[in-house]
C-alpha positions as CSV (number, residue, x, y, z in Angstrom):
1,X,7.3,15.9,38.1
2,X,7.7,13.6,40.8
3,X,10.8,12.0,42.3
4,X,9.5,8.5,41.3
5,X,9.3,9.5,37.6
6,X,13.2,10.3,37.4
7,X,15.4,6.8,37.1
8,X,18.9,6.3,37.1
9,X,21.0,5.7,33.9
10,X,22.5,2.1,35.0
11,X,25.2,2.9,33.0
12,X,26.6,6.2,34.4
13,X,23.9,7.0,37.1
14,X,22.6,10.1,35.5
15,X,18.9,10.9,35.8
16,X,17.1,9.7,33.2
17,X,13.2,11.5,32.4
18,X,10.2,10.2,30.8
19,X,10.3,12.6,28.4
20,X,13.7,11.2,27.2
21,X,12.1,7.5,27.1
22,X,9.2,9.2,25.3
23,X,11.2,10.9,23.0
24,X,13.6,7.9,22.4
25,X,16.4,9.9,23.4
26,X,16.6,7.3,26.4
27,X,15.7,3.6,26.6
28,X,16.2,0.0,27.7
29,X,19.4,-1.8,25.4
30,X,19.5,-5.4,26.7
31,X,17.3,-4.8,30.0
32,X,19.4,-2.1,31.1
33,X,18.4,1.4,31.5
34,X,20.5,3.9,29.8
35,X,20.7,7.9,29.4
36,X,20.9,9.3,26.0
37,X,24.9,9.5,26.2
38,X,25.0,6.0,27.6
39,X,23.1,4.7,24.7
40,X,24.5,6.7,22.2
41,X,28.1,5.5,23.1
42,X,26.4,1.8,23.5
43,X,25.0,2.1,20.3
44,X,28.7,3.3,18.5
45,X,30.6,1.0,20.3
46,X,28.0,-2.1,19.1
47,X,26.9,-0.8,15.9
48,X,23.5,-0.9,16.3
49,X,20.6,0.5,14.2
50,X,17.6,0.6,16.6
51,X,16.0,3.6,13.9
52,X,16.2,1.1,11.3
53,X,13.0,0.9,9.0
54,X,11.1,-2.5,8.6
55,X,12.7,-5.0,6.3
56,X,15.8,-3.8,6.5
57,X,18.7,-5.9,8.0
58,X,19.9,-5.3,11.4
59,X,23.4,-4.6,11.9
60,X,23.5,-5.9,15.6
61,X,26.6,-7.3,17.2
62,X,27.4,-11.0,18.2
63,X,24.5,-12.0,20.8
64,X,22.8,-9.1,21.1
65,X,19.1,-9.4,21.0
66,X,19.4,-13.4,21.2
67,X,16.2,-13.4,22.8
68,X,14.4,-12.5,19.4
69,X,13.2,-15.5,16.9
70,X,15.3,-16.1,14.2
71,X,13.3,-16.4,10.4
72,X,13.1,-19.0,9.0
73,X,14.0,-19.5,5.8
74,X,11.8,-20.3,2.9
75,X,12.8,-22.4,0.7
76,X,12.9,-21.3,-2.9
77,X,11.2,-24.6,-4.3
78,X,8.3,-23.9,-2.2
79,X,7.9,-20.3,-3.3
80,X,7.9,-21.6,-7.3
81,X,4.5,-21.4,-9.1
82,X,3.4,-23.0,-12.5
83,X,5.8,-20.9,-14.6
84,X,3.2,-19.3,-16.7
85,X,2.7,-15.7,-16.9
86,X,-0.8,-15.1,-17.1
87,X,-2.5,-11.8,-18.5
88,X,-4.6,-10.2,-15.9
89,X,-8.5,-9.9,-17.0
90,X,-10.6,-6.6,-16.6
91,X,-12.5,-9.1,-14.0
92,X,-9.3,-8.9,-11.9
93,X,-8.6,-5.2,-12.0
94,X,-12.1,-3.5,-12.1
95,X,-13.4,-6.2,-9.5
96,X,-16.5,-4.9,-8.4
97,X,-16.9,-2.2,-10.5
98,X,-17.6,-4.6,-13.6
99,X,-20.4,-5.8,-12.0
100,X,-22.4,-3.1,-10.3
101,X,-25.2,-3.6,-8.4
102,X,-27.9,-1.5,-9.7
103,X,-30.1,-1.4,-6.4
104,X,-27.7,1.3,-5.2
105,X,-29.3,3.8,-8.2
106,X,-32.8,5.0,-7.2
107,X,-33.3,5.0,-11.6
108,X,-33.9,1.7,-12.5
109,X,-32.0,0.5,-15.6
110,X,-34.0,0.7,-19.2
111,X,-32.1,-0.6,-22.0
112,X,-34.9,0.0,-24.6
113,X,-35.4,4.1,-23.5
114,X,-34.0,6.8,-25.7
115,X,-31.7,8.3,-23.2
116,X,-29.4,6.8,-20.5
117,X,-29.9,6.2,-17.2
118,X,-26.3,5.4,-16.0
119,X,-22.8,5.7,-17.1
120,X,-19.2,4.6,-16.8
121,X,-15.7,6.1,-17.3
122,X,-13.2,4.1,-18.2
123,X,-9.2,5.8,-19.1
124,X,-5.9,4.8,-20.0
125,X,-2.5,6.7,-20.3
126,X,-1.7,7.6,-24.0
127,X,0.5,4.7,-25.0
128,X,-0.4,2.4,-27.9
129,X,-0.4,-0.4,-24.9
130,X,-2.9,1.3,-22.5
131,X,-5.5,2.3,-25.0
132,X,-5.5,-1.5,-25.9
133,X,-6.2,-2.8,-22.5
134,X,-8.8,-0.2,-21.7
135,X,-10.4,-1.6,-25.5
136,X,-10.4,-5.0,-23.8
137,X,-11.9,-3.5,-20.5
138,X,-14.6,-1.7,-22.6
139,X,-15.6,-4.7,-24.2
140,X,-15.3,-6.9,-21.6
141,X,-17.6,-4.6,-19.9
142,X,-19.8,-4.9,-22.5
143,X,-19.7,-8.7,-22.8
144,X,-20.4,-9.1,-18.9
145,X,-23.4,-6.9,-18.7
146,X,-25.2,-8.1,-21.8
147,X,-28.7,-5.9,-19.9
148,X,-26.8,-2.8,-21.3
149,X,-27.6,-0.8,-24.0
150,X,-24.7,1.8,-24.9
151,X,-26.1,5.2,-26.1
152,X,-24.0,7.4,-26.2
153,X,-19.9,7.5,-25.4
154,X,-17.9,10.6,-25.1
155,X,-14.1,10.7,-24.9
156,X,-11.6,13.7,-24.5
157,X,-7.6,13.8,-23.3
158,X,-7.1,15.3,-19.8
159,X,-4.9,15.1,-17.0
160,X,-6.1,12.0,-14.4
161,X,-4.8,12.7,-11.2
162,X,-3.0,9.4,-9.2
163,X,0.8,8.2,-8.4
164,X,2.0,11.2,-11.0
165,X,-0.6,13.7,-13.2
166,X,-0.3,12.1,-16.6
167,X,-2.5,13.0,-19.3
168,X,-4.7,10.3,-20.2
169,X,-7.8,9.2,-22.4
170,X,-10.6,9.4,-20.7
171,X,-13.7,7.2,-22.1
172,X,-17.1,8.2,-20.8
173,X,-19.8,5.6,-21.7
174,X,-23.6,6.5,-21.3
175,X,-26.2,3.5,-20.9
């Protein structure tokens, strides 16, 4: 490591390494360069949270980091929609999926032969709720590809792995 590398602390005059300022154990506090016991004392005596996550409110003292922008502040009128609560269609929350595009399969799609060419899985959690909403996604399904002809559907209970393993009802739908 070169001489050039190491700076003074400008509060104490201690050497203060890269590594340190790497490592955050070191750093700049209004402009200033400061050790890690500078800053640490800096940071107790001003109450400052520089580790702070994202959103969260800063607990800085009086004038310190005035040059930041303030936030505005949004007014609540302006944030207020129509009121209604809407239900959300399968449209919204299969997206895409509802509406496949079938030059992706190399088998092209024949509703009229015997056995399927393509399938879709649908599943819900087993709550009276859930299995209702994946009927309307089934049919909705159904309703929004009127070129499909269901042959054969096969459902069974397992666990469908995502935020927390749940057991679910999962629909299998051959076309």
């Amino acid at each position: 490591m070169s001489e050039a590398e190491v700076k003074p602390c400008e509060g104490c005059g201690a050497s203060v390494y890269p590594e340190h300022v790497i490592s955050e154990k070191a750093g700049l506090i209004d402009g200033r360069l400061l050790c890690t016991h500078c800053m640490t004392e800096y940071k107790q005596k001003h109450h400052t949270d520089e580790r702070r996550l994202p959103g969260q409110p800063s607990m800085r003292a009086p004038g310190e980091g005035a040059g930041l922008e303030s936030l505005a502040v949004i007014d609540d009128e302006s944030m207020a929609g129509s009121g209604n609560i809407r239900a959300i269609s399968a449209d919204t929350l299969a997206g895409a999926a509802l509406h496949v595009d079938d030059s992706e399969y190399r088998r092209p799609l024949n509703p009229n032969a015997p056995a399927a060419t393509r399938c879709r899985t649908f599943h819900a959690k087993l709550n009276d709720g859930a299995v209702a909403f994946m009927n309307r996604q089934v049919n909705d399904w159904a309703d929004h590809n009127p070129d499909v002809t269901i042959k054969y559907a096969a459902s069974t209970i397992g666990v469908w792995e995502g935020k927390k393993a749940d057991p679910h009802m999962i629909l299998t739908i051959f076309y």
